[in-house]
C-alpha positions in Angstrom: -24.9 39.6 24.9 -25.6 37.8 27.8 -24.0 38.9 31.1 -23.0 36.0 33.0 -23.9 36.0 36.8 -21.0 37.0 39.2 -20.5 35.0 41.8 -17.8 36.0 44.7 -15.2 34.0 45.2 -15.7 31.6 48.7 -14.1 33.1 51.8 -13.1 29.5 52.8 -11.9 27.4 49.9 -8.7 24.9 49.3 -6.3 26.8 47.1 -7.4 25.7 43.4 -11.3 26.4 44.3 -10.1 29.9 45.2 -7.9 30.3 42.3 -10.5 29.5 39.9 -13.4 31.4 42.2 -11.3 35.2 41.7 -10.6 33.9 38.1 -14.1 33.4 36.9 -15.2 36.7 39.0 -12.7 39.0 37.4 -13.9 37.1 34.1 -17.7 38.2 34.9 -16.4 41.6 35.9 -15.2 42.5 32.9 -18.6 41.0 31.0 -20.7 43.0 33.5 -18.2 46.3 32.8 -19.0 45.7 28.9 -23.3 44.9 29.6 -25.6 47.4 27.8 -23.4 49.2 25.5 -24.3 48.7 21.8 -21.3 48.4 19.5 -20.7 51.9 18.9 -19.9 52.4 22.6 -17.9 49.7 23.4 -15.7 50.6 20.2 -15.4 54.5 21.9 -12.1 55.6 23.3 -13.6 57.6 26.2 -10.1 58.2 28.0 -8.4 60.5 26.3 -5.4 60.5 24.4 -5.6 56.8 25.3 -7.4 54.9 22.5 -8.7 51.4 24.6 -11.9 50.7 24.4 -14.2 47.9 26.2 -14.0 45.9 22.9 -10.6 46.3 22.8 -10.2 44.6 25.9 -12.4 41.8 25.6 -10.3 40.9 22.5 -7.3 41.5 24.5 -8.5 38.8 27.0 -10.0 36.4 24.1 -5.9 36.4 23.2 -4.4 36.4 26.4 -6.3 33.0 27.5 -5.6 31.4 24.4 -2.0 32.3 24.8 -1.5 31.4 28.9 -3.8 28.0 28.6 -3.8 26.4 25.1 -0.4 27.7 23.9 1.8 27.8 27.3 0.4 25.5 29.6 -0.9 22.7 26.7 1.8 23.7 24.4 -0.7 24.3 21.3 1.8 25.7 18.6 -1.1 25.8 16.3 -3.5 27.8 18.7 -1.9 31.6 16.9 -2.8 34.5 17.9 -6.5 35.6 16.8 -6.3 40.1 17.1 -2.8 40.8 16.7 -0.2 39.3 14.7 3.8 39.9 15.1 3.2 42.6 12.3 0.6 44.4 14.7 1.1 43.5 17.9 -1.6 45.5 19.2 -4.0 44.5 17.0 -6.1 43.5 19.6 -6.4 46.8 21.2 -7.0 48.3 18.0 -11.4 48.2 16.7 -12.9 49.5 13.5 -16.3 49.9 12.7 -16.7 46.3 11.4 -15.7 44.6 15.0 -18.8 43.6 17.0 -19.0 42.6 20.2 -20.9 39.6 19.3 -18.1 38.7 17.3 -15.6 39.3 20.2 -17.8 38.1 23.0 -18.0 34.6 21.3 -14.5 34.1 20.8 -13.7 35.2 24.2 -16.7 32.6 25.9 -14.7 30.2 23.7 -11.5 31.0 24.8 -12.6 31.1 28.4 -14.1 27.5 27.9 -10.7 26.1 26.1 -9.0 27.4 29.0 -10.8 25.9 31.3 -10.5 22.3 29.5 -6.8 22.7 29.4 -6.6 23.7 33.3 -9.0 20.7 34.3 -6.6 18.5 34.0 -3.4 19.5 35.7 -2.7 19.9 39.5 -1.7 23.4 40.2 2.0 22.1 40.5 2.4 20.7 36.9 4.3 22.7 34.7 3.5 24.2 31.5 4.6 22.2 28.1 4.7 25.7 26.2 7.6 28.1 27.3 8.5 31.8 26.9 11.2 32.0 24.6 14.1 32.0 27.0 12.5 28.6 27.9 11.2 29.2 31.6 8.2 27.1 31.9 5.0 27.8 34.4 2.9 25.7 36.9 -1.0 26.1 36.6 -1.0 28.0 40.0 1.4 31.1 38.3 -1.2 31.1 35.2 -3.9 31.8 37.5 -2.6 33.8 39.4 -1.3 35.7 36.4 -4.3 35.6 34.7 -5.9 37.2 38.0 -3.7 40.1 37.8 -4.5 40.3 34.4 -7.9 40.7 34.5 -8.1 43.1 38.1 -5.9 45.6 35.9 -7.9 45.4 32.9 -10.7 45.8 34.8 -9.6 48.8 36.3 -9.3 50.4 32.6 -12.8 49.1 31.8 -14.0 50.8 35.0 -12.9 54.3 33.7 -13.8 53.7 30.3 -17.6 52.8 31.0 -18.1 55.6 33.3 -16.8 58.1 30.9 -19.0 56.5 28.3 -22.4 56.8 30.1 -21.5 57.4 33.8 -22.0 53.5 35.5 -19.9 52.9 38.1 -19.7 49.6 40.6 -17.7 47.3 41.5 
């Protein structure tokens, strides 16, 4: 696996630019938080009684882009879930032995690149087709800015569960 470069979002930047910028470093954040661990260690539950792992997170994000960008804002009914399932919603927390992070890391880059083909072509004012099921609809600016916050926290689990797994810490 392949950790992609971080670059810090610009310090002067029209508001999309910077959207994206935090976006794509809270995306590199978590693929530097997850760099060097074999498979065994980014399946280990190293925050006890709490059972997340680094895997489980990357699969976590893999579904939460699909969901915001291909199945809110482009309103891809057929884009369903990939590591939970309305039986399991969880599922994507949850790793055995058989998930690798190659397997979770490519699904996630592909997510990542779907979501950014969905977002290149809306203004940050153009509302999502998708809608939560009480039918409220979102404009590209509240997906990124969700999807921000979504990361940050995430990374703030991965940042306790990798120094508890081999004591790296950073930013």
């Amino acid at each position: 696996m392949t950790t992609p470069e971080r670059i810090a979002p610009p310090t002067v930047a029209g508001e999309r630019i910077a959207l994206e910028g935090f976006l794509d470093y809270q995306r590199a954040t978590l693929a530097m938080k997850c760099a060097g661990l074999d498979d065994k260690s980014l399946r280990e539950a190293s925050v006890p009684p709490s059972e997340l792992t680094l895997l489980g997170l990357v699969r976590h994000m893999a579904d939460v882009e699909r969901h915001w960008f291909r199945r809110i804002l482009a309103g891809e009914t057929s884009a369903t879930p990939i590591f939970y399932s309305d039986e399991d919603l969880d599922g994507d927390f949850r790793t055995c032995e058989q998930d690798t992070a190659e397997e979770a890391f490519t699904v996630w880059r592909a997510e990542v690149a779907a979501a950014r083909e969905a977002a290149g072509g809306h203004s940050l004012d153009d509302l999502s087709v998708g809608t939560r099921a009480n039918g409220d609809r979102f404009d590209l600016r509240w997906i990124l800015l969700h999807m921000i916050e979504e990361y940050a926290r995430h990374n703030g689990h991965a940042d306790l569960i990798r120094e508890r797994i081999d004591g790296a810490t950073g930013s």
